[in-house]
N, CA, C and O atoms as a Tinker XYZ file with bonds, in Angstrom:
   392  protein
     1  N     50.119000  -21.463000   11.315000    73     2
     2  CA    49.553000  -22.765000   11.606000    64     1     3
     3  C     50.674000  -23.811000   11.545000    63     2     4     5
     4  O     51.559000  -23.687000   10.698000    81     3
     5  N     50.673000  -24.687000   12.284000    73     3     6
     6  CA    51.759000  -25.687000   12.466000    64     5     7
     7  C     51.279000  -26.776000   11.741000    63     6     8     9
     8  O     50.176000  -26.925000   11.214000    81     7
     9  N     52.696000  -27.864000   11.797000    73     7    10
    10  CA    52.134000  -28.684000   10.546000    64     9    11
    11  C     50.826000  -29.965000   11.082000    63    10    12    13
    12  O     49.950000  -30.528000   10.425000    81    11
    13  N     51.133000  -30.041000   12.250000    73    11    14
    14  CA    50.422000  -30.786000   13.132000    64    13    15
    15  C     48.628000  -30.316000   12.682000    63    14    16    17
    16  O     47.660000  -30.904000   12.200000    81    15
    17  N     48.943000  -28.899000   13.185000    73    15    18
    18  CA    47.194000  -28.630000   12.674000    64    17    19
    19  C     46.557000  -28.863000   11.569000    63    18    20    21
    20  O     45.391000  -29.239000   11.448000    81    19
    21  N     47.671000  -28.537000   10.398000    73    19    22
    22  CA    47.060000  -29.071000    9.103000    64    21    23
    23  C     46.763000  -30.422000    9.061000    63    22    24    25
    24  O     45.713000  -30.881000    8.612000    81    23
    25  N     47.603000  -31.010000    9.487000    73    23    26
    26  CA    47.312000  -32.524000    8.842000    64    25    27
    27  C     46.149000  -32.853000    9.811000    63    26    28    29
    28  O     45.147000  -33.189000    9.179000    81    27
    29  N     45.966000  -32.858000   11.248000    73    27    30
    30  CA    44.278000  -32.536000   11.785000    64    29    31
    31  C     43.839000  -32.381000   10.838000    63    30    32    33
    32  O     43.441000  -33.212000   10.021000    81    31
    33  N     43.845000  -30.807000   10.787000    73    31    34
    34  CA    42.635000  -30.588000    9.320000    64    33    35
    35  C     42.280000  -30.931000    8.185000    63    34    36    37
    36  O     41.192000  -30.882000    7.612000    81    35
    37  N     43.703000  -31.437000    7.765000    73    35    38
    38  CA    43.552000  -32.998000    6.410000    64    37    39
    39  C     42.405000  -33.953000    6.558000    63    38    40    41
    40  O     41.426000  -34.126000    5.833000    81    39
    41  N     42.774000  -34.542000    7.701000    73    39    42
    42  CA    41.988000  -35.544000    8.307000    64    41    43
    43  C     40.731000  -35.501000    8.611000    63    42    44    45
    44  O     39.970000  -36.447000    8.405000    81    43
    45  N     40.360000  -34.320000    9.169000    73    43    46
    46  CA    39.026000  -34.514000    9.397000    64    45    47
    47  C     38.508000  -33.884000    8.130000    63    46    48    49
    48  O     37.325000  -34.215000    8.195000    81    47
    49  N     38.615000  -33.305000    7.206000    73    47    50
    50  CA    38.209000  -33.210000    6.144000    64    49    51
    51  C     37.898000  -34.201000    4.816000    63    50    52    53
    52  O     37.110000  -34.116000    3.874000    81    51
    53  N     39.018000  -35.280000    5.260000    73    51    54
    54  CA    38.932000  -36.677000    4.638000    64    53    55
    55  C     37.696000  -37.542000    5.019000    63    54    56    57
    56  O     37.120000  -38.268000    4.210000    81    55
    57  N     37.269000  -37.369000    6.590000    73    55    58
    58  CA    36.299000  -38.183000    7.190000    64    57    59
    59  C     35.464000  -37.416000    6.765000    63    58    60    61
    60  O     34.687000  -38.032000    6.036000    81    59
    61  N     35.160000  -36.112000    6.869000    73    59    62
    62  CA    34.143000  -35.495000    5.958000    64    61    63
    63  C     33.668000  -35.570000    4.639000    63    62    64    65
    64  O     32.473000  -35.398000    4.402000    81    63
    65  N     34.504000  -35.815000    3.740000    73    63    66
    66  CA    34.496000  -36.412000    2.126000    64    65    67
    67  C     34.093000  -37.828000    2.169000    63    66    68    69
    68  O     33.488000  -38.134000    1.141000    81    67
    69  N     34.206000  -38.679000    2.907000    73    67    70
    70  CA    34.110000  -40.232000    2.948000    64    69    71
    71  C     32.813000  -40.038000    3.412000    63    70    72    73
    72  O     32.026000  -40.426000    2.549000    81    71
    73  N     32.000000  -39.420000    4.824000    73    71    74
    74  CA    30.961000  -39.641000    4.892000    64    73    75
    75  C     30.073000  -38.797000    3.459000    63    74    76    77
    76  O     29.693000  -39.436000    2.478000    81    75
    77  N     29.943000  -37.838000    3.558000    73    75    78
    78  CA    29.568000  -37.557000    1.913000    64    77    79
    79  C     29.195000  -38.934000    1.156000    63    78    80    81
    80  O     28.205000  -39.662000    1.092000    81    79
    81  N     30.156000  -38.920000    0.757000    73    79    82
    82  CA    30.255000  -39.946000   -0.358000    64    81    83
    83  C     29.726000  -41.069000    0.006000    63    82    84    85
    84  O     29.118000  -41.688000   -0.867000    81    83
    85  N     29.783000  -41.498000    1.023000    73    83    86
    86  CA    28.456000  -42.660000    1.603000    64    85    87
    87  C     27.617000  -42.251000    1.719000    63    86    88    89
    88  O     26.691000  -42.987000    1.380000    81    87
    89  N     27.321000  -41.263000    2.092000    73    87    90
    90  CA    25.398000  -40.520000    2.069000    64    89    91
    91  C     25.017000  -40.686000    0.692000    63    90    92    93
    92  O     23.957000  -41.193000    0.324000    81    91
    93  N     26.193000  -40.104000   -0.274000    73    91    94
    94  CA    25.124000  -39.625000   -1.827000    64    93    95
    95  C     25.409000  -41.831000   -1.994000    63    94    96    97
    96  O     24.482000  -42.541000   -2.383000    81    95
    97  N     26.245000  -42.185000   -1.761000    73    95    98
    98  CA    26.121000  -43.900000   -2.034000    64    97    99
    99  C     24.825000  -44.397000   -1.726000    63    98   100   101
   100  O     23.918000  -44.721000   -2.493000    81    99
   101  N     24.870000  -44.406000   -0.687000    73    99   102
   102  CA    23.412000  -44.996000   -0.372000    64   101   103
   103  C     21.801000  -44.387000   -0.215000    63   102   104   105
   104  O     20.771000  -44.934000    0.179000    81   103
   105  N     22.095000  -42.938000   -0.734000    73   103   106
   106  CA    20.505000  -42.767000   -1.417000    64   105   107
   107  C     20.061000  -43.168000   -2.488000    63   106   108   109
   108  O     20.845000  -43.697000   -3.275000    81   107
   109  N     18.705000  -43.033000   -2.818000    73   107   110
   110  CA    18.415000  -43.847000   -3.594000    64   109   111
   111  C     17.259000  -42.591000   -4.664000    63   110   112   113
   112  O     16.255000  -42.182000   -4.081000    81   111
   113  N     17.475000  -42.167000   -5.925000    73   111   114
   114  CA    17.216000  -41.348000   -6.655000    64   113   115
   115  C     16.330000  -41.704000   -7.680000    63   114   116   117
   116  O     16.526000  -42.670000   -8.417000    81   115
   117  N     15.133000  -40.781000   -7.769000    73   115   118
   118  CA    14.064000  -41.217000   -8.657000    64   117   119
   119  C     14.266000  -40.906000  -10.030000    63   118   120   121
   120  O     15.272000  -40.201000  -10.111000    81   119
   121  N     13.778000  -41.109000  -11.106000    73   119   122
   122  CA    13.868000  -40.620000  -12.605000    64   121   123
   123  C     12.974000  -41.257000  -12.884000    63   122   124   125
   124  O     12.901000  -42.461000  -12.635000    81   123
   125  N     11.646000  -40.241000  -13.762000    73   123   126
   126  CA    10.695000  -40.848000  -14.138000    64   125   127
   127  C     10.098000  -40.087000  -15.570000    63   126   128   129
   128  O     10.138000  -38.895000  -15.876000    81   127
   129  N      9.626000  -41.066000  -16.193000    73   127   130
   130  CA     9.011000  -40.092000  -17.820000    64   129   131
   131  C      7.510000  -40.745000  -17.361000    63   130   132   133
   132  O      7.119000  -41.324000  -16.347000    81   131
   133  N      6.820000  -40.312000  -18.759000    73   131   134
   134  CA     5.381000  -40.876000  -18.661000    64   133   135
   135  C      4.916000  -41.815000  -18.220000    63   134   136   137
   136  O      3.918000  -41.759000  -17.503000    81   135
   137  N      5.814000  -43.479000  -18.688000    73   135   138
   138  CA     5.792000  -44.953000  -18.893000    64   137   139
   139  C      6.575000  -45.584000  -17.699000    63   138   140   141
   140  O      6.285000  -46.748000  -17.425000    81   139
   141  N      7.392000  -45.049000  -17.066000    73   139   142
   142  CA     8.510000  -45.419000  -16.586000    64   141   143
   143  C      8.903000  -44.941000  -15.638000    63   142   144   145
   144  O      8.952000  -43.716000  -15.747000    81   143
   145  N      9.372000  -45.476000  -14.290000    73   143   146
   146  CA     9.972000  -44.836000  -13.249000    64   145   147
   147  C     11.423000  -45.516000  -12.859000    63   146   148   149
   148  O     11.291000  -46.726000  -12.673000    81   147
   149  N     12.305000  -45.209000  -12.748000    73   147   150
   150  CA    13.344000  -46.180000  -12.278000    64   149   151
   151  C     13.757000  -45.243000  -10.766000    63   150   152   153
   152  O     13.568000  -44.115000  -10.309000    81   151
   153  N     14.424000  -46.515000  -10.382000    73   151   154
   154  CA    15.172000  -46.025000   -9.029000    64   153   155
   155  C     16.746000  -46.419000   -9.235000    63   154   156   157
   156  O     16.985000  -47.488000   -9.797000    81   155
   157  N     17.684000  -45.700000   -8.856000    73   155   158
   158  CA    18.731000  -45.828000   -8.583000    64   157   159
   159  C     19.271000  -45.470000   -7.782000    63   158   160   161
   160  O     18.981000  -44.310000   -7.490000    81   159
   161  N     20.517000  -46.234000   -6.784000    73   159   162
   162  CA    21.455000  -45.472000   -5.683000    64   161   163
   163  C     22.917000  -44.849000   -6.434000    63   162   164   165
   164  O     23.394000  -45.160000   -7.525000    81   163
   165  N     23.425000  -43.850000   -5.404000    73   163   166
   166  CA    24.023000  -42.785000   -5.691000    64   165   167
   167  C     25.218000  -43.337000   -6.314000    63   166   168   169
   168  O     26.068000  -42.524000   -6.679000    81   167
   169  N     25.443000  -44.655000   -6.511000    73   167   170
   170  CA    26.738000  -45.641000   -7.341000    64   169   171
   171  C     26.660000  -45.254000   -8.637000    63   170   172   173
   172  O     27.629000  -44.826000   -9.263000    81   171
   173  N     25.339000  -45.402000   -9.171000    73   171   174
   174  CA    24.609000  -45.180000  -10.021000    64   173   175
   175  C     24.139000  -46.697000  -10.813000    63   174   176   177
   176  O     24.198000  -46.992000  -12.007000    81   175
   177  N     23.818000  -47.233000  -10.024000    73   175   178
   178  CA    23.339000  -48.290000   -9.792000    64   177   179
   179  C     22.323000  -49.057000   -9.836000    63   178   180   181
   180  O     22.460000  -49.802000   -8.866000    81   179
   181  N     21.395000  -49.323000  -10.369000    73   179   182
   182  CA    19.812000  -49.848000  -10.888000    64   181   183
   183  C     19.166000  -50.067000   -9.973000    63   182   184   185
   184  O     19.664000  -51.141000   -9.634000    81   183
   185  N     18.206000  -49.821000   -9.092000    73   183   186
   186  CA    17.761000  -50.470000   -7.827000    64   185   187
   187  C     16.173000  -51.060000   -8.886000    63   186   188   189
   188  O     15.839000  -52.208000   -9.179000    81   187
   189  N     15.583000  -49.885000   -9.184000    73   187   190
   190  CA    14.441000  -50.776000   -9.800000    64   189   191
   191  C     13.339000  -50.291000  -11.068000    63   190   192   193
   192  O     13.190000  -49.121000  -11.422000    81   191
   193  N     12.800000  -51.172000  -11.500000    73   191   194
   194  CA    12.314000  -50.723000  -12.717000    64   193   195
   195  C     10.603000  -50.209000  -12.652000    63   194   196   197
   196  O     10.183000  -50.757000  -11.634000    81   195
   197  N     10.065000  -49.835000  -12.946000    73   195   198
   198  CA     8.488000  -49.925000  -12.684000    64   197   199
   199  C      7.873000  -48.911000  -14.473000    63   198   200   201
   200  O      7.967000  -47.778000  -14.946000    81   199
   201  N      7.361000  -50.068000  -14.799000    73   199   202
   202  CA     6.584000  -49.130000  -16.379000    64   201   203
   203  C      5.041000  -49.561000  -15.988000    63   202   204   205
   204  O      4.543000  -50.627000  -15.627000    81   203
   205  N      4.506000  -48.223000  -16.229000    73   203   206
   206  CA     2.875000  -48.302000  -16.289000    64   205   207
   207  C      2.100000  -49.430000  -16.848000    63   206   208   209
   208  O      1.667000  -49.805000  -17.937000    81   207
   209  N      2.112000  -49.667000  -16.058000    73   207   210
   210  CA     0.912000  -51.124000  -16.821000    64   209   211
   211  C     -0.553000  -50.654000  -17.182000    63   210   212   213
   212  O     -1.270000  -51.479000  -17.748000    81   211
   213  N     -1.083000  -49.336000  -16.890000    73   211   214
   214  CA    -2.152000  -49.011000  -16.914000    64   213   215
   215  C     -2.430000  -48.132000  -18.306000    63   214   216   217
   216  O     -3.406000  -47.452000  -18.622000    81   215
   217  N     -1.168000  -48.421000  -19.022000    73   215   218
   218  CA    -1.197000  -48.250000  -20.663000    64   217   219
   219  C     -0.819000  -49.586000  -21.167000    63   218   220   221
   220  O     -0.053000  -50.436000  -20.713000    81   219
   221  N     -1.804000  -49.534000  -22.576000    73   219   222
   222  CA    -1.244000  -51.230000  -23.260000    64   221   223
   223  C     -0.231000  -50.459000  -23.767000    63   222   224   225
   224  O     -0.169000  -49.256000  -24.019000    81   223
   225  N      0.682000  -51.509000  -23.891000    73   223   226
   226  CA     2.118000  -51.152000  -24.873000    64   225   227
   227  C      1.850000  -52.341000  -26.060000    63   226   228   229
   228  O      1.769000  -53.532000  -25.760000    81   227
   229  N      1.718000  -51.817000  -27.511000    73   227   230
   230  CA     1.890000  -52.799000  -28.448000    64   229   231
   231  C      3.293000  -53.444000  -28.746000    63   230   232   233
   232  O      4.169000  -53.027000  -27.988000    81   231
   233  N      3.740000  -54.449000  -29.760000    73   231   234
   234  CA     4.940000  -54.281000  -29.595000    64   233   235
   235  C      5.614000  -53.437000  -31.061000    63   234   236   237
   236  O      6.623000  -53.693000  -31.718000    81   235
   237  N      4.934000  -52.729000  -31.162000    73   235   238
   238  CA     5.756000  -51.636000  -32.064000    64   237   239
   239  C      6.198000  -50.463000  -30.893000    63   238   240   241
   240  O      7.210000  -49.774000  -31.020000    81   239
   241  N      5.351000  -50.369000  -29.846000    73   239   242
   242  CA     5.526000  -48.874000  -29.380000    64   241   243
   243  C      6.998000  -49.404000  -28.243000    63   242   244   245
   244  O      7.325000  -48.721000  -27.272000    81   243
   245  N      7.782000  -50.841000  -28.672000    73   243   246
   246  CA     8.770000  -50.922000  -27.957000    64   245   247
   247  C     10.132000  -49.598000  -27.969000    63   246   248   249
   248  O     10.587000  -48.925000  -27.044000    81   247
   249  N     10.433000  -49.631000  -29.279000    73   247   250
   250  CA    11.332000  -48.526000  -29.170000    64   249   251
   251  C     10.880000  -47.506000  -28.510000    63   250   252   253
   252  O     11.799000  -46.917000  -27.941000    81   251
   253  N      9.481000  -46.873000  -28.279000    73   251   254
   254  CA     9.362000  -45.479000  -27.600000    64   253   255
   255  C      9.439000  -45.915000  -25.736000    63   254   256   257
   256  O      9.805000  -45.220000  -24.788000    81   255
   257  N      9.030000  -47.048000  -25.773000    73   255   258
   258  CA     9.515000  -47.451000  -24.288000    64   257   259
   259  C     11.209000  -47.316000  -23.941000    63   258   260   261
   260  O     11.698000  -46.889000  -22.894000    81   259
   261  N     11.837000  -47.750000  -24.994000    73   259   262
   262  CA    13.061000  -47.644000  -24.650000    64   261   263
   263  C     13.454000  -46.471000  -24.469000    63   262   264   265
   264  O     14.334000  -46.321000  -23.621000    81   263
   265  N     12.986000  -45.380000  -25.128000    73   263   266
   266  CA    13.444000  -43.918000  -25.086000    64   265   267
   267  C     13.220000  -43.759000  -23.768000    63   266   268   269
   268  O     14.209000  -43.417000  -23.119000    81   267
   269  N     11.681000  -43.984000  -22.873000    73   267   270
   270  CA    11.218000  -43.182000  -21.978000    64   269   271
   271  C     12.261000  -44.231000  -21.063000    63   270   272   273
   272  O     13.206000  -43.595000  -20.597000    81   271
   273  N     12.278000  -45.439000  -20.777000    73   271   274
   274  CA    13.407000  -46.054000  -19.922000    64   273   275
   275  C     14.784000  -44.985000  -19.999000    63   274   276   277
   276  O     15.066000  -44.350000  -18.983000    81   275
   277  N     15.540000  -44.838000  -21.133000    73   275   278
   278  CA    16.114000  -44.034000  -21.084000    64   277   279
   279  C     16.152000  -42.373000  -20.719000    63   278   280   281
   280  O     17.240000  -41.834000  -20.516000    81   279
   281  N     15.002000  -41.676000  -20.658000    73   279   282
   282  CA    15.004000  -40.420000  -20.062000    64   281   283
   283  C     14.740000  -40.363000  -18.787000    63   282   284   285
   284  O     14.885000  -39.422000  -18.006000    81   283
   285  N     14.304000  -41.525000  -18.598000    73   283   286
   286  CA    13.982000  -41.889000  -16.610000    64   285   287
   287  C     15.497000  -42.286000  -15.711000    63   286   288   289
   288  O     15.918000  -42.115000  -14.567000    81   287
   289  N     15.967000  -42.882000  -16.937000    73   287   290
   290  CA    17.328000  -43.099000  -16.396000    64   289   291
   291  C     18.602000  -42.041000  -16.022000    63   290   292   293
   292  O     19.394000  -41.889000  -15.093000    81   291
   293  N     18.341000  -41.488000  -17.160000    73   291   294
   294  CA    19.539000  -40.267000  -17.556000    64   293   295
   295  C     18.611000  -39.048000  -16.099000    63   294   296   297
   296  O     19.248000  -38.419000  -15.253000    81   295
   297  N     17.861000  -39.047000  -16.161000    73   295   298
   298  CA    17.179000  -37.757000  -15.098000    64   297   299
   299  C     17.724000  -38.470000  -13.494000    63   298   300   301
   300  O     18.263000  -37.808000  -12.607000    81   299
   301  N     17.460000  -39.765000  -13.432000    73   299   302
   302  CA    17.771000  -39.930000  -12.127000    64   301   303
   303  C     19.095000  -40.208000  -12.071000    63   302   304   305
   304  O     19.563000  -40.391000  -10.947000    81   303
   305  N     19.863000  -40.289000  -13.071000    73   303   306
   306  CA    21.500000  -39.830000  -13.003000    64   305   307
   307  C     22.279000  -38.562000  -12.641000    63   306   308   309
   308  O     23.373000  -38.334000  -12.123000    81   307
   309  N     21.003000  -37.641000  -13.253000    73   307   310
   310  CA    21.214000  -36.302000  -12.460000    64   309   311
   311  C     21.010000  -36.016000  -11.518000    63   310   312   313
   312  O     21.714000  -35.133000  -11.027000    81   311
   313  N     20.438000  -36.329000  -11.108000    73   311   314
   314  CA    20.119000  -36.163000   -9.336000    64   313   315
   315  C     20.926000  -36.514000   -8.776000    63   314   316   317
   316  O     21.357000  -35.883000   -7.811000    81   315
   317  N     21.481000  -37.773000   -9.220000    73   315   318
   318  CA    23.124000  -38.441000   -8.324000    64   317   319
   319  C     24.155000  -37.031000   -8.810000    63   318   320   321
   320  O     24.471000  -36.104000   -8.065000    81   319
   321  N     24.306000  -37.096000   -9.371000    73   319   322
   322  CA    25.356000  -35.613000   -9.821000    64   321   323
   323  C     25.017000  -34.431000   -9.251000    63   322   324   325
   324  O     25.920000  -33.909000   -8.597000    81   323
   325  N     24.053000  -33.894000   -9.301000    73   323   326
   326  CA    23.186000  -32.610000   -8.573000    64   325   327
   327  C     23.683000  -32.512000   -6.847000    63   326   328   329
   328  O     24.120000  -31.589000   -6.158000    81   327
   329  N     23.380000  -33.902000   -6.588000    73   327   330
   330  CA    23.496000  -34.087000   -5.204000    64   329   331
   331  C     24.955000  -34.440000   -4.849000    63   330   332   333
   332  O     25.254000  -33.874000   -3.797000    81   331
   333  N     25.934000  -35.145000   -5.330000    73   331   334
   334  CA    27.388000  -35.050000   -5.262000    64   333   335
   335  C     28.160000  -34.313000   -5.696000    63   334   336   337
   336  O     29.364000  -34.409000   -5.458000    81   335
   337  N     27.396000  -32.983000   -6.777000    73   335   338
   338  CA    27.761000  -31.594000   -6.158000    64   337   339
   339  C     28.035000  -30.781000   -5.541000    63   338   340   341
   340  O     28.985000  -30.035000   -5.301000    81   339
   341  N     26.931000  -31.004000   -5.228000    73   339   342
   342  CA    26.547000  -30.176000   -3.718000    64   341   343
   343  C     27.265000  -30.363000   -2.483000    63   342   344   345
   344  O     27.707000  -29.450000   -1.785000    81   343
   345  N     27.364000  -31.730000   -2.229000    73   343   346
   346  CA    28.428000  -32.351000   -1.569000    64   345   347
   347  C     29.469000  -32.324000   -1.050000    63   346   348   349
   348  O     29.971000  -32.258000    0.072000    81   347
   349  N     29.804000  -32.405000   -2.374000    73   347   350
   350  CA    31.279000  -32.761000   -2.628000    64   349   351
   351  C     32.003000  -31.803000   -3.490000    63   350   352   353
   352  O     33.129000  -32.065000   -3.912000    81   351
   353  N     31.360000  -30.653000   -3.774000    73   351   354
   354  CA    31.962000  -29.962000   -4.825000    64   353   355
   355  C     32.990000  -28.599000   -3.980000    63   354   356   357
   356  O     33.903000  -27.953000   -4.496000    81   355
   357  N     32.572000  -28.514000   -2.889000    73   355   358
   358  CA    33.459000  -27.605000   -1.751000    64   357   359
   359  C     35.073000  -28.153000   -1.636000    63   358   360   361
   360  O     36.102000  -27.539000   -1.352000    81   359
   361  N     34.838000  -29.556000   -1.978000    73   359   362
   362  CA    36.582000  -30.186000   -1.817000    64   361   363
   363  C     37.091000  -30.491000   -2.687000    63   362   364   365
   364  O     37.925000  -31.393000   -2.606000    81   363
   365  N     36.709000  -29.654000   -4.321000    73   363   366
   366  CA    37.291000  -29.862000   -5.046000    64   365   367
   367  C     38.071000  -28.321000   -5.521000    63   366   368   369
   368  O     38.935000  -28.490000   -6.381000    81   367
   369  N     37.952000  -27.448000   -5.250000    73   367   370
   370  CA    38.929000  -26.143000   -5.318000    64   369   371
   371  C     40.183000  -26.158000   -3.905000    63   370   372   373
   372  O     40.641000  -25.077000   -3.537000    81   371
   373  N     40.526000  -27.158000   -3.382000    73   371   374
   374  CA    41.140000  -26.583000   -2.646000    64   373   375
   375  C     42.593000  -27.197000   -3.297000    63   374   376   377
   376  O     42.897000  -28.252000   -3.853000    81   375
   377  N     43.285000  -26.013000   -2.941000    73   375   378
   378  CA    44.996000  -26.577000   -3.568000    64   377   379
   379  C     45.687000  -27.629000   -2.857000    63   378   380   381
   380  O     45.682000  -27.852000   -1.646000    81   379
   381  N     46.470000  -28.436000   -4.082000    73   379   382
   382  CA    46.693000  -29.508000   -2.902000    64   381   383
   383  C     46.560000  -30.858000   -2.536000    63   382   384   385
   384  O     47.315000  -31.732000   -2.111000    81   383
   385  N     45.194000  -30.749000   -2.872000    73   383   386
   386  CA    44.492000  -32.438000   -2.442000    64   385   387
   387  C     44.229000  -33.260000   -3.523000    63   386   388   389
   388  O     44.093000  -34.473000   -3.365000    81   387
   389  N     44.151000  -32.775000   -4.507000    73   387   390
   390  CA    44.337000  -34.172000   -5.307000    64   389   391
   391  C     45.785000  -34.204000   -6.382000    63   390   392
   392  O     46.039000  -35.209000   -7.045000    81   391
């Protein structure tokens, strides 16, 4: 292979990693517990909050809200990871590139 072809193949492999990485950017990933649903994009980024209103929350049961905010959060963090895995994880064994 000549050097010409590689660096082609650099290249379009670069435009391949960049679109990636704008796809998992701009989806937008659910995480939800009992109380709580959040949305986030693939930045990892807050898009939005939503807690059940169709439970009273006293204000003692605040700390357990915070937990479930937090397990809604951390789950739809995985999904950003899961999915920029998947991705993106083919261009990270190759020798070389980073």
């Amino acid at each position: 292979m000549n050097m010409q072809a590689i660096l082609k193949q650099a290249q379009n492999m670069q435009k391949d990693m960049l679109k990636a990485k704008e796809e998992i950017d701009n989806s937008i990933f659910i995480g939800e517990s009992s109380l709580v649903k959040v949305e986030v994009y693939g930045t990892k980024q807050l898009k939005s909050v939503k807690i059940n209103t169709e439970q009273d929350i006293e204000a003692d049961e605040i700390e357990m809200l915070e937990d479930m905010l937090m397990v809604a959060l951390n789950s739809a963090f995985k999904e950003v990871d899961k999915l920029t895995e998947e991705k993106m994880g083919k261009y990270t064994n190759i020798p070389g590139l980073f």
